[in-house]
PAGU-609777 format. One record per residue (C-alpha): x, y, z; residue in one letter. Coordinates in Angstrom, 3 decimals, always signed. Example, Ala and Ser with C-alpha at 12.3 -4.5 7.8 and 13.67 -1.06 7.14 Angstrom:
% PAGU-609777
((+12.300,-4.500,+7.800),A),
((+13.670,-1.060,+7.140),S),
This chain:
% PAGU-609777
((-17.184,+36.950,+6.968),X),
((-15.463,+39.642,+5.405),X),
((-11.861,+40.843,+6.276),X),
((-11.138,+44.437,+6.180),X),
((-7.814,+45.805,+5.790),X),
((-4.445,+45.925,+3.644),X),
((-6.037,+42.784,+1.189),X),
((-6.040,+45.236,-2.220),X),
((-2.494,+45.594,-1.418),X),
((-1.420,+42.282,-1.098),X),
((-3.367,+40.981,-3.993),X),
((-1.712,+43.553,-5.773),X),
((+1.787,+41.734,-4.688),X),
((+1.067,+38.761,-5.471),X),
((-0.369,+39.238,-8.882),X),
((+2.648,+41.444,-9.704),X),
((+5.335,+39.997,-12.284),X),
((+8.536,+39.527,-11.506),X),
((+11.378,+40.449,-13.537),X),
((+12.292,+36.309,-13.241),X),
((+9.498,+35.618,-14.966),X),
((+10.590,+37.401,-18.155),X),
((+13.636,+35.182,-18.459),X),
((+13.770,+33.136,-20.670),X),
((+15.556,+29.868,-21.091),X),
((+18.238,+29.641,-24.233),X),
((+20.446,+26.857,-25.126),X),
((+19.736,+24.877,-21.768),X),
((+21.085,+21.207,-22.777),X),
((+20.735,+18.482,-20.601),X),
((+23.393,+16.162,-20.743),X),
((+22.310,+14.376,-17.331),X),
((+19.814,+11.456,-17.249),X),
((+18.203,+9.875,-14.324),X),
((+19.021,+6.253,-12.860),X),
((+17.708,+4.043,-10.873),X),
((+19.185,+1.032,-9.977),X),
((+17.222,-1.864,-8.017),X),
((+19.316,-3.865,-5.876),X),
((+19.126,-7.552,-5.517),X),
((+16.905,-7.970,-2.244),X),
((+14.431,-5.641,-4.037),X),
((+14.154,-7.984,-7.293),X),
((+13.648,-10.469,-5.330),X),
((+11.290,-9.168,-3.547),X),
((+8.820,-8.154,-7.000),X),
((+9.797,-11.972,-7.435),X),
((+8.097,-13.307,-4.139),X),
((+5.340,-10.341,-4.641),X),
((+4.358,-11.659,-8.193),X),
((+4.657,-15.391,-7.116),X),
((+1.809,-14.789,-4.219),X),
((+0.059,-12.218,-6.521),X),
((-0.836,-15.961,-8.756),X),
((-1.860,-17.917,-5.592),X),
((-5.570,-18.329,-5.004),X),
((-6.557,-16.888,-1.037),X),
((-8.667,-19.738,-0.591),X),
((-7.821,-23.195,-1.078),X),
((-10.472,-25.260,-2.718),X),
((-9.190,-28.408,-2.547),X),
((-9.150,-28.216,+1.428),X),
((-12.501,-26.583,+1.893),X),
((-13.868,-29.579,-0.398),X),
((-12.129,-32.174,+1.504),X),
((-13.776,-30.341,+5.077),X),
((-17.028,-30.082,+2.972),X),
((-17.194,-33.182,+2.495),X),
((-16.203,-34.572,+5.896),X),
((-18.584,-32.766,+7.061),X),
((-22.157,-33.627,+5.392),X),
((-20.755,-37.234,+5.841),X),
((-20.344,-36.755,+9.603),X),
((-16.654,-37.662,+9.994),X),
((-15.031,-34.514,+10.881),X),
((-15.048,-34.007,+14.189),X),
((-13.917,-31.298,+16.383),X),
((-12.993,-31.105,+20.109),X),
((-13.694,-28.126,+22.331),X),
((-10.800,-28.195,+23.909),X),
((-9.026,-27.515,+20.333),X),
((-10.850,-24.923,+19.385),X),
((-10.832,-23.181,+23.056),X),
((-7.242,-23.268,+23.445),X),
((-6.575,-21.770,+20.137),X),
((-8.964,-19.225,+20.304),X),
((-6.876,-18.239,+23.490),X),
((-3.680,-18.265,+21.521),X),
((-4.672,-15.976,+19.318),X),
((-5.875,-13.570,+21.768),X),
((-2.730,-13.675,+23.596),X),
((-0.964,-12.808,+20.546),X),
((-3.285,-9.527,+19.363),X),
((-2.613,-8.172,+22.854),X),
((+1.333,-8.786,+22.334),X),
């Protein structure tokens, strides 16, 4: 697609130096620094954050312990369990 008009012009413009430009900078000192100051919640916080950062997601010792109640047959689960929090946790995704 090709535009037809004024473009020359404005490229011209835009590629034209301003007299700004030129100016240069002399003896600028900088006696201002930048802070930052964390407040307490927020330390706390990177606390808590670095705390769960070291905890394992899964828990071996209880998956073992339900391993191993299970291939020996003694962990048992009723339906009625496992149906009525399957329906709590539907109710709460559509809250």
């Amino acid at each position: 697609m090709k535009i037809w008009g004024n473009s020359p012009k404005v490229f011209g413009v835009y590629n034209k130096q301003n007299p700004v430009d030129k100016i240069q900078k002399q003896n600028v000192v900088s006696s201002v620094k930048d802070e930052y100051k964390i407040s307490a919640q927020a330390k706390d916080f990177q606390i808590v954050m670095k705390a769960l950062a070291n905890i394992p997601d899964i828990r071996e010792d209880k998956v073992k312990e339900i391993s191993a109640k299970i291939e020996s047959g003694e962990y048992r689960v009723e339906a009625s369990d496992i149906s009525e929090k399957i329906i709590r946790m539907i109710s709460r995704e559509k809250e």
